[in-house]
Phi, psi and omega in degrees: 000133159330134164302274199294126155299153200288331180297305179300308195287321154340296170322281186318268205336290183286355163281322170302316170311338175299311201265346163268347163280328186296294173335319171288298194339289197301340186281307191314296152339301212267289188307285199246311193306302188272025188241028141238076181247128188260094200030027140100031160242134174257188164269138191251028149056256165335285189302330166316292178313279237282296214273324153318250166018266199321298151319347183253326185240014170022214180285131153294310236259114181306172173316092186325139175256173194279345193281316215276321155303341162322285193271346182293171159255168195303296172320310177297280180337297181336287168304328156298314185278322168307340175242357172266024161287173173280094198278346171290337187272320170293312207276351178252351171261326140322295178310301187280310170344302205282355169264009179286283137009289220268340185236005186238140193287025177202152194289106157268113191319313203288290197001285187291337188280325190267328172319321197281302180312344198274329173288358177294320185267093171254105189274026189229078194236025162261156177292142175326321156327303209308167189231052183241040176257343159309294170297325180285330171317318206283309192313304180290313194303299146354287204278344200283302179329312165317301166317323186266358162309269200294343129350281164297330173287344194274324180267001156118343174255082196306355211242340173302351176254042203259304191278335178332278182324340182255353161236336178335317178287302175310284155348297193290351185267333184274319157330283186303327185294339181291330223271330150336296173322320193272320169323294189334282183316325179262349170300276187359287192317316195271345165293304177285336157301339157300305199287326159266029186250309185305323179283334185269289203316320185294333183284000000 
């Protein structure tokens, strides 16, 4: 007999497979992405991964119906879309914070934040085809920047937002030309992890 159920050995399985991309990712990062600057801007990888991630395996929580706006109250709707973000999109976004961390002196909060928003936009209940992974990379990246802005400033660095504006655009075009590279493959990936899921849900 098994210790582990085939579901539970899954689990592990995809949190380590999980936990070894964020690690390449950051080796990736670290090595080579930031020894490759484009007029002294880099491609940020990790926010890429994160802001996919987030879009691709998106919400659990189904689609609000037109029955359920109707009869709801505002604050209830409110709070259903407030909770309908990615929570695998925070937690894999926690996780590069938290390597972030370990080599930068400050935690950076948008990872798990942006993660969770990246799950308001879920592609992938769209065609497999679509490219609109583009424009949400430019856009969340925009807003990650931002964040990590004010993040600094709060820490004391009034001068971060002088330089913001001049890579913040550059960064989100370099983010975005990757982020195709990065979809497929996880679109793939969530594909086929649905398609074994389905045969351990049924047993």
């Amino acid at each position: 007999m098994s210790i582990l159920s085939l579901k539970a050995r899954k689990k592990i399985w995809d949190i380590s497979l999980t936990a070894i991309v964020a690690w390449s990712a950051m080796q990736l990062q670290f090595t080579i992405l930031n020894n490759l600057a484009v007029h002294e801007v880099i491609c940020n990888l990790p926010l890429t991964i994160v802001i996919v991630w987030g879009a691709v395996f998106g919400s659990n929580l189904p689609p609000i119906t037109a029955d359920e706006l109707r009869l709801s109250s505002s604050k209830r709707i409110f709070l259903r879309q407030l909770a309908s973000g990615s929570v695998s999109g925070a937690l894999v976004g926690a996780l590069f914070g938290a390597l972030y961390a370990s080599v930068l002196p400050v935690y950076p909060f948008y990872f798990p934040v942006i993660g969770w928003v990246s799950g308001y936009f879920c592609l992938r209940k769209l065609n497999k085809e679509n490219l609109l992974c583009i424009p949400l990379v430019l856009l969340l990246t925009g807003l990650a920047e931002s964040m990590m802005a004010w993040q600094l400033c709060f820490a004391g660095r009034s001068d971060v937002f002088v330089t913001l504006a001049s890579f913040v655009l550059p960064e989100a075009l370099l983010n975005s030309i990757i982020a195709p590279f990065i979809y497929f493959p996880m679109r793939r990936w969530y594909d086929l992890s649905r398609a074994q899921a389905i045969p351990v849900e049924a047993t």
